[in-house]
KEKOL-663411 format. One record per atom (N, C-alpha, C, O): residue in three letters; atom name; z, y, x. Coordinates in steps of 0.1 Angstrom, whole numbers. Atoms other than C-alpha are relative to their C-alpha. Layout:
N
R type atom    up north  east
R  ala   CA     Z     Y     X
...
END
This chain:
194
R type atom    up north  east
R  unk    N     0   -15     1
R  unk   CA   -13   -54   118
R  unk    C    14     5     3
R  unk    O    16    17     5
R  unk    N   -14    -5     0
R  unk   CA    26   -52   123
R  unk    C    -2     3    14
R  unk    O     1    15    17
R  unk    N     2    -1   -16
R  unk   CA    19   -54   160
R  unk    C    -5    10     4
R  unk    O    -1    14    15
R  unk    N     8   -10    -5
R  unk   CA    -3   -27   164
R  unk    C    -3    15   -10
R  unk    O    -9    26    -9
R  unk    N     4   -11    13
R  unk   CA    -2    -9   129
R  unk    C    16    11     1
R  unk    O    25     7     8
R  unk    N    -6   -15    -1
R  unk   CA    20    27   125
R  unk    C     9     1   -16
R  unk    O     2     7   -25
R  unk    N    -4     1    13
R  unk   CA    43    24    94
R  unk    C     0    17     0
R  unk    O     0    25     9
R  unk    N    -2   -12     2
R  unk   CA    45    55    74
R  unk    C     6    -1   -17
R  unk    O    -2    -6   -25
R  unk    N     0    -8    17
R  unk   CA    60    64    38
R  unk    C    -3    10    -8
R  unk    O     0    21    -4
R  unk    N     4    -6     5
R  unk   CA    46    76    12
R  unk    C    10     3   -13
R  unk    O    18    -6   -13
R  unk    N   -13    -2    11
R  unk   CA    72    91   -23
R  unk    C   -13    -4   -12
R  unk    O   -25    -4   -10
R  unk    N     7     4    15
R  unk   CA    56    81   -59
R  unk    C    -9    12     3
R  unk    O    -5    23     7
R  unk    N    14   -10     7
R  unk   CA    19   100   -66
R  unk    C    -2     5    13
R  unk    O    -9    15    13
R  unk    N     2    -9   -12
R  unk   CA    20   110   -28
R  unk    C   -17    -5     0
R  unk    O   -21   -15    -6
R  unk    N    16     6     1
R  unk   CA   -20   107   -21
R  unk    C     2    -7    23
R  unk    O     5    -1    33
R  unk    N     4    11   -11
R  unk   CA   -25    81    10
R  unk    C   -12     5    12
R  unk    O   -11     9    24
R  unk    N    11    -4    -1
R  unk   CA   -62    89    12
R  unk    C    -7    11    -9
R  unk    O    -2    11   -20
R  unk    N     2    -1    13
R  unk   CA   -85   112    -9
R  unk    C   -17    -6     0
R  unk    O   -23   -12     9
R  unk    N    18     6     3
R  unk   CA  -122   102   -21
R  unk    C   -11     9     9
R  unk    O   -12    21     5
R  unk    N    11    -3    -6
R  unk   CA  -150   110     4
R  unk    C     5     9    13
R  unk    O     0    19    18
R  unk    N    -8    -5   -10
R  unk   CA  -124   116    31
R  unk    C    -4   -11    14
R  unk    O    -4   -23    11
R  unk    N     5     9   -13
R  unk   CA  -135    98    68
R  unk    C    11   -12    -1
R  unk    O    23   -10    -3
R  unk    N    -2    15     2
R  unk   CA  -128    60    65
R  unk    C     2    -6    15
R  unk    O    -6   -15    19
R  unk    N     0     5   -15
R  unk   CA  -116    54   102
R  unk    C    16    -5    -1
R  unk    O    23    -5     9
R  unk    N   -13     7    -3
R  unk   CA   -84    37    93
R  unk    C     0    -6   -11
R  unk    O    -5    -3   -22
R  unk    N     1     7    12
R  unk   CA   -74     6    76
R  unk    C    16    -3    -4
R  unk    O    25    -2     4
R  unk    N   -17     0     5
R  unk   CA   -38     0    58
R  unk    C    -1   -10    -8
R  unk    O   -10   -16   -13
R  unk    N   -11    15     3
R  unk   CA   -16   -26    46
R  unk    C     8     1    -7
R  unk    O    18     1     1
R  unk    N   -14    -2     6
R  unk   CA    10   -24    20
R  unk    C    10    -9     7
R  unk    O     7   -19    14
R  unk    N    -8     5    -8
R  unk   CA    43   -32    34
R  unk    C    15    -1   -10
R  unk    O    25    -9    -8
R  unk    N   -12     0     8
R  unk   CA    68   -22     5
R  unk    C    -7     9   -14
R  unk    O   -14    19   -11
R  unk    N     5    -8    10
R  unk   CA    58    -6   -31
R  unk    C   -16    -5    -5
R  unk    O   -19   -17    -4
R  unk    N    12     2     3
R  unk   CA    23    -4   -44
R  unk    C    -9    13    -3
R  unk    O    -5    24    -7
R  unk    N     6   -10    -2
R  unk   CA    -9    15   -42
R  unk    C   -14    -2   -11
R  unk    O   -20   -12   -12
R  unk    N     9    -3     8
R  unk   CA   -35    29   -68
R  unk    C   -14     3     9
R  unk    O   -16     9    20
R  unk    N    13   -11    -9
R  unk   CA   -72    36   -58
R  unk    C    -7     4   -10
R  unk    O    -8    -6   -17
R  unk    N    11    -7     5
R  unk   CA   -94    55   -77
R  unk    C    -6    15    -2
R  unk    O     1    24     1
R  unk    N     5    -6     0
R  unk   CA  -118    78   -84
R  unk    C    -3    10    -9
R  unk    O    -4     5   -20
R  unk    N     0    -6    11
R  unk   CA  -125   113  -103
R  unk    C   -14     3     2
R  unk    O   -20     4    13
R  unk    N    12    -2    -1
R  unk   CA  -156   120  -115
R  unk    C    -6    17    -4
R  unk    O     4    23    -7
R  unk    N     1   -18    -4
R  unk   CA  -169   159  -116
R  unk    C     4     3   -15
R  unk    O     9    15   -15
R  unk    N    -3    -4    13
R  unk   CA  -161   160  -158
R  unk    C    16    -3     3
R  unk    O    22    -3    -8
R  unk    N   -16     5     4
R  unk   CA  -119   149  -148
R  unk    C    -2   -13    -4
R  unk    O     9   -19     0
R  unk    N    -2     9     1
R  unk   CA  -127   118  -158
R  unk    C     8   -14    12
R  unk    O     2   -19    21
R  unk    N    -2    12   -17
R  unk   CA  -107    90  -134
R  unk    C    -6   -16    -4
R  unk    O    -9   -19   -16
R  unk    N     6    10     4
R  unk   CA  -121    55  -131
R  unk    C    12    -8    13
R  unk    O     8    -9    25
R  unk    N    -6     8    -6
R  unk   CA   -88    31  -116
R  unk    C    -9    -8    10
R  unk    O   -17   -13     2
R  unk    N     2     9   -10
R  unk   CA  -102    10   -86
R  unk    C     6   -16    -1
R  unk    O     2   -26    -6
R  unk    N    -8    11    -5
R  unk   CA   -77   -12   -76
R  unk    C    14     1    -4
R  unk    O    18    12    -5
R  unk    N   -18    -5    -8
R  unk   CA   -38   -17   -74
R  unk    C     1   -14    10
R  unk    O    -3   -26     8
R  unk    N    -4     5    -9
R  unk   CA   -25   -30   -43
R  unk    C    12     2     6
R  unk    O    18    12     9
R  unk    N   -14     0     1
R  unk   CA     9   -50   -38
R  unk    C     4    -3    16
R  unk    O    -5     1    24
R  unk    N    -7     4   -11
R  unk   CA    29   -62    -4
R  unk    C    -8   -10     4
R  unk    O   -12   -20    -3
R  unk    N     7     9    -6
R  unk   CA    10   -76    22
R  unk    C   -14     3    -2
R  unk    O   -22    -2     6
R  unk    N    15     3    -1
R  unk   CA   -24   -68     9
R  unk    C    -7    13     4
R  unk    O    -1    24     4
R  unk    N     7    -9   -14
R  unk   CA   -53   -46    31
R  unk    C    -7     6   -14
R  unk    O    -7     1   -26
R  unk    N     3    -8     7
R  unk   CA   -68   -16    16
R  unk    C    -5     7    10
R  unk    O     0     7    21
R  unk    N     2    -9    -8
R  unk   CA   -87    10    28
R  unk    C   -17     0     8
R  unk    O   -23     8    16
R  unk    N    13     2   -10
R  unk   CA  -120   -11    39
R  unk    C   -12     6    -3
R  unk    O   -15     3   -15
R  unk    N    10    -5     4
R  unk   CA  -151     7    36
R  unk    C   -10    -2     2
R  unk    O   -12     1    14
R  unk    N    11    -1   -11
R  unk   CA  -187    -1    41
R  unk    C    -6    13     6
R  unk    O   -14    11    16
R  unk    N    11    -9    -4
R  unk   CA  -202    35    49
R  unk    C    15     6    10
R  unk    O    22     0    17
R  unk    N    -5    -9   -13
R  unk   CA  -183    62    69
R  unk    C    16     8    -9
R  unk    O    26    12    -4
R  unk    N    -5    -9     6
R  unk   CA  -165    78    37
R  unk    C     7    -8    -6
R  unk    O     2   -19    -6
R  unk    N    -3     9    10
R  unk   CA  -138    65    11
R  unk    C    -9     6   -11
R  unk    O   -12    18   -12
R  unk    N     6    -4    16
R  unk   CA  -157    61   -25
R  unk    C    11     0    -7
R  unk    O     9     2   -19
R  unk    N   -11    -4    12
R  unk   CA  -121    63   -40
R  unk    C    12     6    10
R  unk    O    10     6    22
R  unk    N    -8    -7   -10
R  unk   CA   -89    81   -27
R  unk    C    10   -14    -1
R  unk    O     8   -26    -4
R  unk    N   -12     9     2
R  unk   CA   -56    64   -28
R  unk    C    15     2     1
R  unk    O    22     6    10
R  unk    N   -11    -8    -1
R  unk   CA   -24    69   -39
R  unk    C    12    -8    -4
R  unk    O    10   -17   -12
R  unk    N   -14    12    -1
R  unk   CA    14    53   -36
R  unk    C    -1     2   -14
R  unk    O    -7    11   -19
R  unk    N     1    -2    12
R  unk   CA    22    43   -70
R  unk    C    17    -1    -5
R  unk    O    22    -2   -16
R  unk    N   -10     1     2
R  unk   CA    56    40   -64
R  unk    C     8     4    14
R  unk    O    -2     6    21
R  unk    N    -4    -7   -13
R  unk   CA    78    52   -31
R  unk    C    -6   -14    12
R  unk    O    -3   -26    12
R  unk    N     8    15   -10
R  unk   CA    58    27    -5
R  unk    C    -5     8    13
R  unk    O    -9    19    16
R  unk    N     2    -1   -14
R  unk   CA    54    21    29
R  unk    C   -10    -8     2
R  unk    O   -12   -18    -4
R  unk    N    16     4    -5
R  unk   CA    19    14    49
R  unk    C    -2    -4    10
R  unk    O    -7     4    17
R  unk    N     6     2   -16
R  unk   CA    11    -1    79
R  unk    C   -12     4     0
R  unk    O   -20     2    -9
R  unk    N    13   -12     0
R  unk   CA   -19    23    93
R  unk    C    -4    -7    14
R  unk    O     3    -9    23
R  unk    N     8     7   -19
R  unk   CA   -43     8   124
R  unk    C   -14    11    -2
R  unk    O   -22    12   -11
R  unk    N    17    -5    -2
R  unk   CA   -71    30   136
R  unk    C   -13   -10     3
R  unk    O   -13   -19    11
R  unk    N     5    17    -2
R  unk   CA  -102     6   131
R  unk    C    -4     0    17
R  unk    O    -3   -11    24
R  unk    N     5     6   -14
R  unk   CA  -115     9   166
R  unk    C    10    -3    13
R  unk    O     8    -9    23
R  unk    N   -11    10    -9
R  unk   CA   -80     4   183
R  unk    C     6   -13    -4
R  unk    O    12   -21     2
R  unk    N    -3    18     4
R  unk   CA   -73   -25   160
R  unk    C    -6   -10     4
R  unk    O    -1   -21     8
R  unk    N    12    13    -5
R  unk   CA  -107   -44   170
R  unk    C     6    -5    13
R  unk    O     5   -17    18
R  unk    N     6     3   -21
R  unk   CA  -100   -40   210
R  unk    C    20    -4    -4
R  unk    O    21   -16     0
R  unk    N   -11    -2    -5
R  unk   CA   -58   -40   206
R  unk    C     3   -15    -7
R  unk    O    11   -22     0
R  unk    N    -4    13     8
R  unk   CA   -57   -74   177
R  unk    C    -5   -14     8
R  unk    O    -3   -25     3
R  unk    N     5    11    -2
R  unk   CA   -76   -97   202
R  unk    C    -6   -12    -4
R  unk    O    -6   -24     0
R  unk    N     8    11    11
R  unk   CA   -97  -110   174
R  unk    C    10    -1   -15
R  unk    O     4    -3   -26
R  unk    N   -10     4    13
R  unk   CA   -67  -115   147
R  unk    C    -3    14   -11
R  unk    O    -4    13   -23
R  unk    N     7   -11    17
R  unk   CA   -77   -81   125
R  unk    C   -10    -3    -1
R  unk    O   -14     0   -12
R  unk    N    14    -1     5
R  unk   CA  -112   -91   125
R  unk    C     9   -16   -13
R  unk    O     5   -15   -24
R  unk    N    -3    17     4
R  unk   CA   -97  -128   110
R  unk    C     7     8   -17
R  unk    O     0     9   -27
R  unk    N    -3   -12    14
R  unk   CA   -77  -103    81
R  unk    C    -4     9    -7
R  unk    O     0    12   -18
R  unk    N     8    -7     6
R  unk   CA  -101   -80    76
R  unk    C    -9   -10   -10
R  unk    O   -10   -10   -22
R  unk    N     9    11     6
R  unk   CA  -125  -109    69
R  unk    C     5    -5   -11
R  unk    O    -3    -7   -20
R  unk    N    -2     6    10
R  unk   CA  -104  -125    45
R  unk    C     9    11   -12
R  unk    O    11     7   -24
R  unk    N     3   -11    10
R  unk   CA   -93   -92    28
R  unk    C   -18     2    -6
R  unk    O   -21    -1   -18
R  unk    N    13    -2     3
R  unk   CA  -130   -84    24
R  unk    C    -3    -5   -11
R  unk    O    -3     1   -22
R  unk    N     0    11    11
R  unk   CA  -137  -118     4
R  unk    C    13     3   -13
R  unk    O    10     2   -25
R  unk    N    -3     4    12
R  unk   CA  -109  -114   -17
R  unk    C    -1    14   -11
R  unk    O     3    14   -22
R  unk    N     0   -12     4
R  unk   CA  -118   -75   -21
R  unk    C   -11    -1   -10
R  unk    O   -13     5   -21
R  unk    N    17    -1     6
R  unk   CA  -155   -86   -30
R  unk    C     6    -8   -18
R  unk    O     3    -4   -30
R  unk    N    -2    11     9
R  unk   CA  -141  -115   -54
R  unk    C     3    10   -12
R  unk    O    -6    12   -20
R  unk    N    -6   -12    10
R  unk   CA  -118   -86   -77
R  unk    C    -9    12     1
R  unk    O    -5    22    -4
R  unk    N     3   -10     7
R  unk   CA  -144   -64   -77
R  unk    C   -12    -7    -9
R  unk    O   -17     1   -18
R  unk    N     6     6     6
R  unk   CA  -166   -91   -92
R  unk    C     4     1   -16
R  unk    O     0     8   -26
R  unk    N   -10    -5    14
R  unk   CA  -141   -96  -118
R  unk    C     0     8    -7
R  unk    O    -5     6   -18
R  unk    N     2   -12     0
R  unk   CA  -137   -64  -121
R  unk    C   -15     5   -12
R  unk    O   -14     6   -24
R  unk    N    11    -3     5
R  unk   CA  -172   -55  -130
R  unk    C    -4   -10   -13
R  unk    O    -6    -3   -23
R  unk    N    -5     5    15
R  unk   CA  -172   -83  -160
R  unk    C     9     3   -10
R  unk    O     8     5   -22
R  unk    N   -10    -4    11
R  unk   CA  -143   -77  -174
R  unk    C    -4    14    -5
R  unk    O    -7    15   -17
R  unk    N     6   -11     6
R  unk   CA  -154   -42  -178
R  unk    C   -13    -2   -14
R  unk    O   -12     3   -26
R  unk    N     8    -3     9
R  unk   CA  -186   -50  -194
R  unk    C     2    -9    -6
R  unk    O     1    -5   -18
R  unk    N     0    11    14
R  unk   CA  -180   -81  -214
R  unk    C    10    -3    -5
R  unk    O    10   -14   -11
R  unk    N   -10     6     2
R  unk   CA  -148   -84  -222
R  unk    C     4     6    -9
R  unk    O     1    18   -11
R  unk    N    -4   -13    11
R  unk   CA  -128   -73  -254
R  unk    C    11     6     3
R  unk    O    17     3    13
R  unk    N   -14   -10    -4
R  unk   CA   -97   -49  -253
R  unk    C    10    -9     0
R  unk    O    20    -8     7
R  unk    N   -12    10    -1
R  unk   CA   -76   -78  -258
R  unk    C    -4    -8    15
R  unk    O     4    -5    24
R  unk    N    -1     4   -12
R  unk   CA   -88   -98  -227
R  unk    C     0    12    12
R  unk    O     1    10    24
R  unk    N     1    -5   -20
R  unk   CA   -92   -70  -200
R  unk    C    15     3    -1
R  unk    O    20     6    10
R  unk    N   -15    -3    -1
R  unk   CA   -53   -63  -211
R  unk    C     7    -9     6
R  unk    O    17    -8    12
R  unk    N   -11    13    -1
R  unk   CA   -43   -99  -209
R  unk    C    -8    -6    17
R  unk    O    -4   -14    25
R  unk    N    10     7   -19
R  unk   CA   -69  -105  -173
R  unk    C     9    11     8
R  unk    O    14     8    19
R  unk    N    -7    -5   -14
R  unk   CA   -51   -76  -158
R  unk    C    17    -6    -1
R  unk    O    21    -8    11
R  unk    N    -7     4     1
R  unk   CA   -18   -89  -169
R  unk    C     6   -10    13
R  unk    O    14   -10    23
R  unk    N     1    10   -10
R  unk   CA   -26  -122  -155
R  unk    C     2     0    14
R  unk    O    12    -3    22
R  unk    N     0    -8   -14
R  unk   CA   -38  -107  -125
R  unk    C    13     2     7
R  unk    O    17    -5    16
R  unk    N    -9    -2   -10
R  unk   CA    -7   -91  -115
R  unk    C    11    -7     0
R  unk    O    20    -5     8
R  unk    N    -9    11     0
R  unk   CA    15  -120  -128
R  unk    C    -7   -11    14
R  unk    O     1   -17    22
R  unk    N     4    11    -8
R  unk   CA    -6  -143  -105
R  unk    C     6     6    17
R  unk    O    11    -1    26
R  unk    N     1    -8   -15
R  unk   CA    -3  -116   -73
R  unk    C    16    -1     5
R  unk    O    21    -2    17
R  unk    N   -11     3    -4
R  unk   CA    32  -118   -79
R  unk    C     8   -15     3
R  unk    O     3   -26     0
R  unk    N    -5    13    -2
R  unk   CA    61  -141   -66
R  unk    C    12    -3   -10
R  unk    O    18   -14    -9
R  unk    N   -12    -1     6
R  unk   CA    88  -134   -90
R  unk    C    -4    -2   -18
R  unk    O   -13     4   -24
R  unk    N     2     4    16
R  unk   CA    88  -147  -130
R  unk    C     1    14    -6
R  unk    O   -10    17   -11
R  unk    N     4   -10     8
R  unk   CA    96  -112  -145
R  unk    C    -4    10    13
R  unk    O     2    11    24
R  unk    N     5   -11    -8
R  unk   CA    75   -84  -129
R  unk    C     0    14    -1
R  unk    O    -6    19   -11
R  unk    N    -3   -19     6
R  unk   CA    83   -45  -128
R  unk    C   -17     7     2
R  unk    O   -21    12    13
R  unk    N    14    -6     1
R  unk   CA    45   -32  -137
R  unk    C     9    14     9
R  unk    O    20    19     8
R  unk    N     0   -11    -9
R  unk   CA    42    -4  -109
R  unk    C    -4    14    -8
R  unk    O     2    25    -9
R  unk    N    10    -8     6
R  unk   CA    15    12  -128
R  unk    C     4     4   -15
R  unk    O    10    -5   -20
R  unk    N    -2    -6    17
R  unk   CA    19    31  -167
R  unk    C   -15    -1    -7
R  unk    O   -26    -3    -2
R  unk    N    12     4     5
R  unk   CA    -4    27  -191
R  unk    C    -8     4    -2
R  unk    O   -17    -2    -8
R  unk    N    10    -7     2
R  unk   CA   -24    55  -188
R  unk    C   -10    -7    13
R  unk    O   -21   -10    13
R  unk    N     7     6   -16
R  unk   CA   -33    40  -148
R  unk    C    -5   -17    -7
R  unk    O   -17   -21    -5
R  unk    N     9    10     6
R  unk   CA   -39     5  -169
R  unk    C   -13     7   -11
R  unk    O   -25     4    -8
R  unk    N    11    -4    10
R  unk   CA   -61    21  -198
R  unk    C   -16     7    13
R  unk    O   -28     3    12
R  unk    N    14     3    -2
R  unk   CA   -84    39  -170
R  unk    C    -6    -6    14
R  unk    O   -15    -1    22
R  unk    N     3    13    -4
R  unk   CA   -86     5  -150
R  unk    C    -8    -6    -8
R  unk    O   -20    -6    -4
R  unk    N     5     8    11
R  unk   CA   -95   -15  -179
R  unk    C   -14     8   -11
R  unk    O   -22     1   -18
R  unk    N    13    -3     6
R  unk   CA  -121    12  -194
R  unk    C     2     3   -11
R  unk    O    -8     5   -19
R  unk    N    -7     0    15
R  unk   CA   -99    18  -225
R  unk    C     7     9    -3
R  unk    O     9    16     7
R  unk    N    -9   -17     4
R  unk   CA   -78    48  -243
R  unk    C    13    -9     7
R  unk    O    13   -20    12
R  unk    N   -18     4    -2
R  unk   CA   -38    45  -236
R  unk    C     6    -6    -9
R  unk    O    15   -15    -8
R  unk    N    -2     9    14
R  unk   CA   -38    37  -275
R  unk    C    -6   -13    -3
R  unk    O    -1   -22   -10
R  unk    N    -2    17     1
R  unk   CA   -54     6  -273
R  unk    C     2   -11     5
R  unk    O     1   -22     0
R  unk    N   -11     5   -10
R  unk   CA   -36    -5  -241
R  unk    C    13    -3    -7
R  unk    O    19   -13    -4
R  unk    N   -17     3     3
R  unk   CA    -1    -2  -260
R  unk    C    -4    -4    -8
R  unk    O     3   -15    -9
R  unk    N     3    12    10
R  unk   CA   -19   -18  -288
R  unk    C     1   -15     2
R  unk    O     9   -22    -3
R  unk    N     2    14    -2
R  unk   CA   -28   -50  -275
R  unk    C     6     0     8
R  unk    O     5   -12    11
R  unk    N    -8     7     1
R  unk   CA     1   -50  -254
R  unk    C    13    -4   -13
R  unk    O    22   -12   -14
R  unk    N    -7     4    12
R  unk   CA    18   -48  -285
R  unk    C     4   -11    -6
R  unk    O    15   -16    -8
R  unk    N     5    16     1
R  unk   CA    -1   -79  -297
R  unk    C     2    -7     5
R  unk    O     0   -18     0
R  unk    N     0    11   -11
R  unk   CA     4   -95  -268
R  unk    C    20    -2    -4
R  unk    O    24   -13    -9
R  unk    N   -17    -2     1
R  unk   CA    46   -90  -272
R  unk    C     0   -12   -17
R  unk    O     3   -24   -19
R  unk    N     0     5    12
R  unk   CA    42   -99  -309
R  unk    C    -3   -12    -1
R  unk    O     3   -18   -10
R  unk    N     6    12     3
R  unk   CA    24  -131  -304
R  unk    C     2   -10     7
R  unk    O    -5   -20     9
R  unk    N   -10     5    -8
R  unk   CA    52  -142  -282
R  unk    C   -12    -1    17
R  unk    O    -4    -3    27
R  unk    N     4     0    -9
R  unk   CA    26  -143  -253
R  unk    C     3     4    13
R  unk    O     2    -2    24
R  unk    N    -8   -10   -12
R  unk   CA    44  -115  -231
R  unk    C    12     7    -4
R  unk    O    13     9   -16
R  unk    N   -12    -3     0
R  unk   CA    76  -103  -229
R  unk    C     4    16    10
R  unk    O     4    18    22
R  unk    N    -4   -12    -9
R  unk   CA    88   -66  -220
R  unk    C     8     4    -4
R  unk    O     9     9   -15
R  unk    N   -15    -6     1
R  unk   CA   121   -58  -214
R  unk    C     2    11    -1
R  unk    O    12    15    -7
R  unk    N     1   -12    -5
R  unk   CA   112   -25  -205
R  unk    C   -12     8    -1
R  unk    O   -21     1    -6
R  unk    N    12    -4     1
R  unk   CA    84    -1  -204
R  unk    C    -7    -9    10
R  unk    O   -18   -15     8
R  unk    N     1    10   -12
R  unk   CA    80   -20  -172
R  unk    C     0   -11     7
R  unk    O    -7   -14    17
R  unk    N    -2    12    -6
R  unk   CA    93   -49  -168
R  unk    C    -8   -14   -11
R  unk    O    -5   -16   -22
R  unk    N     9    12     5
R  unk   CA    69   -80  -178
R  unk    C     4   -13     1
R  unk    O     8   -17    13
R  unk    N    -2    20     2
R  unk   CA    75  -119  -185
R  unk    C   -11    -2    -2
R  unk    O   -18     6    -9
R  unk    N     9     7    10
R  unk   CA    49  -140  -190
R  unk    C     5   -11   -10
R  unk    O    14   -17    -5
R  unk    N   -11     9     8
R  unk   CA    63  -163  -220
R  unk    C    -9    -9    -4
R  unk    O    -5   -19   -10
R  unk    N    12    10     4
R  unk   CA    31  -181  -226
R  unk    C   -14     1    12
R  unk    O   -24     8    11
R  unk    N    11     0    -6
R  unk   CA     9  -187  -199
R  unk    C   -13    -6     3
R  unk    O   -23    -4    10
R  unk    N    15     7     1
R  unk   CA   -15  -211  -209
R  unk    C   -10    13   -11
R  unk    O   -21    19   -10
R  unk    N     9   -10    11
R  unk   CA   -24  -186  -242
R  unk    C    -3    13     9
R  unk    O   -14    17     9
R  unk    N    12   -10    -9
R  unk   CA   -29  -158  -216
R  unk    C   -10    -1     5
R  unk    O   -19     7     4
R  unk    N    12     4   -11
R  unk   CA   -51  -176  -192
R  unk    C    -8    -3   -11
R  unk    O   -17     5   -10
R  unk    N    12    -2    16
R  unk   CA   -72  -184  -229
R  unk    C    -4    11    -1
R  unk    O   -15    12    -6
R  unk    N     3   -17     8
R  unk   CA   -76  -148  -236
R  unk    C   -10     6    15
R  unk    O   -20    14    13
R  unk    N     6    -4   -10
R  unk   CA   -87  -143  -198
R  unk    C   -16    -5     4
R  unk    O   -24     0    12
R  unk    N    10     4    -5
R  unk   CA  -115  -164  -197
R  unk    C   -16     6    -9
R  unk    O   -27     2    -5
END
């Protein structure tokens, strides 16, 4: 996508995409990170995704996005139109698209369990995981606040700072900051995830 994709910046909360807006371009984080989700006609939002450096976004099966999308921090995009990417990538976006797809399908799998079966303490300590895993660096500056975790996870904001509370308390996790995350126990996390 570097080869043929259109960087652009976006500033914190700028919107990317919005929901049920034409789905004729696909993007790439390049620097920062990106929120996706959706509001439903009561104000309600329902988190999607977040998406860090290097990973594709933006794929859709129908014509429309079903969520919008928005920087979640000052971030830059690589942007390819899909039908000049097919003919301009000589096969190499279909090869990234494909293996974005799978690992889009995989996390929304997830996704869809942790929602229904999981308790407030694991869908805290699975997204945790999650973006300790996505990362390359031991302490990680969460992008996202905890209102964007609570409606990811399906949960108030109060019982988000709860159980990371618990999680802090029970030496598990470590936050320097509102933001900044350790994992300090990563076997007892990956327990709580499964």
């Amino acid at each position: 996508m570097a080869r043929i994709g259109t960087r652009i910046s976006f500033a914190r909360d700028d919107e990317i995409y919005g929901q049920e807006e034409v789905a004729d371009l696909i993007y790439q984080v390049v620097s920062g990170a990106v929120r996706t989700s959706r509001l439903m006609n009561d104000g309600r939002r329902q988190v999607g995704d977040f998406y860090y450096q290097g990973e594709v976004f933006g794929m859709e099966p129908g014509r429309e996005h079903v969520f919008s999308a928005e920087a979640l921090a000052d971030t830059v995009v690589l942007v390819v139109k899909r039908s000049v990417g097919h003919e301009a990538s000589g096969g190499m976006l279909e090869q990234l698209l494909g293996g974005a797809a799978r690992r889009e399908l995989e996390r929304a799998h997830e996704h869809v369990l942790m929602l229904g079966r999981k308790t407030a303490c694991e869908k805290v300590a699975s997204l945790l995981m999650n973006i300790a895993d996505r990362s390359h660096y031991e302490c990680v500056e969460l992008p996202m606040g905890r209102q964007d975790m609570a409606d990811y996870l399906g949960l108030t904001i109060e019982t988000v700072s709860r159980m990371l509370t618990q999680l802090q308390l029970n030496a598990v996790v470590e936050f320097a900051g509102l933001r900044s995350l350790q994992v300090k126990n990563r076997q007892a996390l990956s327990l709580l995830t499964q």
